[in-house]
N, C-alpha and C positions, 0 to 999 in steps of 0.2 A: 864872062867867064863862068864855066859851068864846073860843077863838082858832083863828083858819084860819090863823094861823104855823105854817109847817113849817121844820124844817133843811135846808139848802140840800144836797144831793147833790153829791161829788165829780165825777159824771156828770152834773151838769144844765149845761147853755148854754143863754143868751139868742141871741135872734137876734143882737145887737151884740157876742155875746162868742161867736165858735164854738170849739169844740173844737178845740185842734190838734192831730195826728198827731206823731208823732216820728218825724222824718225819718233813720232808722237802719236799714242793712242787715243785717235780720235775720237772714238767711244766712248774712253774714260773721262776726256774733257767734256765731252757734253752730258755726265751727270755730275759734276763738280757741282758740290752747295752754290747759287747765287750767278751761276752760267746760265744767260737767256739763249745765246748761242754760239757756233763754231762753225767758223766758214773756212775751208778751205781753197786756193788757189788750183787748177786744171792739174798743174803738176806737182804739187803737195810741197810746194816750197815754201810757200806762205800760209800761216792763219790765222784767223783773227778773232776773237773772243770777248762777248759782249756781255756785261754783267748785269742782273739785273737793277743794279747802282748805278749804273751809267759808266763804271769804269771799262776800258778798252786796252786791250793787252792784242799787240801784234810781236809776229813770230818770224821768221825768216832764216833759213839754211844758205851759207854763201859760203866761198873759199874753195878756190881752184888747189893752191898744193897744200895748204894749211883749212881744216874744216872748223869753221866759225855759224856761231847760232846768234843771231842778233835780237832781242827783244825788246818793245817797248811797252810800257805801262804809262795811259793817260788816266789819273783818279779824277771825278767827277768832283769831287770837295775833298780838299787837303786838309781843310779844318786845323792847319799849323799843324802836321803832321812832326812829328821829333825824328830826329835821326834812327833811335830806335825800329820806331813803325815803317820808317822806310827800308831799311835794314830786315823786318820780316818780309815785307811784300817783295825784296831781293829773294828771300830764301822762298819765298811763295812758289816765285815765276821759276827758278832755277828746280823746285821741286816738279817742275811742270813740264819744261823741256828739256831737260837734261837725264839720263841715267841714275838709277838710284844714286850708284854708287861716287858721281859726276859730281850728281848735287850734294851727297855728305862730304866730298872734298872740299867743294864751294862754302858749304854751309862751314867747314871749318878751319878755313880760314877767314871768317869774318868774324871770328871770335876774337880776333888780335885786330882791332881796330885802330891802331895806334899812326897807323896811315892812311887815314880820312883827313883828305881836305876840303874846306871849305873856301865856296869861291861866290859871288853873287847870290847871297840865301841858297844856294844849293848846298851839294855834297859829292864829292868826285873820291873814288876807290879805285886803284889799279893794281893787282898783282901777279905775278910769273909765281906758279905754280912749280914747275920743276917739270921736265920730261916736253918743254915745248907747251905747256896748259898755262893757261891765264883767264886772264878777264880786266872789264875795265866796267865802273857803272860807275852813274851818273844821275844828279837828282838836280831837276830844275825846277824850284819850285814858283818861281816867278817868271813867268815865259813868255817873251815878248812877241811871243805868236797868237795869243790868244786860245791859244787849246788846253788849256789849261798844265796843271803840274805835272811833270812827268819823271820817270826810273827809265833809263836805258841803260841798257846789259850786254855785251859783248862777249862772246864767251866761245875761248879758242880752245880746240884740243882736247877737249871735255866731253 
């Protein structure tokens, strides 16, 4: 029995769902203090950001009727980073692909930290912003993938 199912490609859109771009000044990330480099994907949906510490921040635009930026940060040594310092390199990354104005929404509401859970040595934050905007990040500092510790950031509507 034969099938014309194929896997769907991280690159394929429908016409009802187009590709978004990521709207990030590439220029500007590649004189950021401690950026060795910025590589872009064909269609500027993805990029990825190599420090010259070894840490790795990728980027990604997705969300057919709801637009979502998904970000990940792998730090090269956590060195038992505290909830704190993970909490700035939250605000680092959201100062980086988000809109000014985006990230001083993001950036304040993480002043009310009062819903941080902790779950496996990590740290998990989710909140609705109001108007359809949110977020949810994530800190795993023990990962049982081997790639070391990681911040992932979801950030809808922003």
């Amino acid at each position: 029995m034969a099938s014309s199912w194929q896997p769907a490609m991280a690159d394929d859109a429908s016409e009802g769902c187009p590709v978004r771009a990521l709207n990030v000044d590439s220029d500007h990330l590649k004189t950021l203090p401690g950026v060795r480099s910025v590589v872009f994907d064909a269609r500027r949906t993805r990029a990825t950001l190599i420090y010259n510490n070894g840490d790795v921040l990728r980027v990604g635009a997705t969300g057919c009727v709801t637009p979502m930026i998904s970000a990940r940060l792998w730090v090269a040594d956590d060195g038992e980073m505290s909830d704190a310092l993970w909490m700035d390199r939250a605000r680092s990354v959201a100062g980086l692909v988000l809109t000014p104005a985006s990230s001083e929404r993001f950036n304040a509401s993480l002043k009310n930290d009062s819903t941080v859970t902790h779950a496996d040595g990590g740290m998990k934050v989710e909140r609705a912003l109001g108007d359809g905007a949110g977020y949810s990040m994530a800190v795993v500092r023990s990962p049982r993938d081997s790639l070391g510790a990681s911040l992932s950031l979801v950030f809808r509507n922003l």
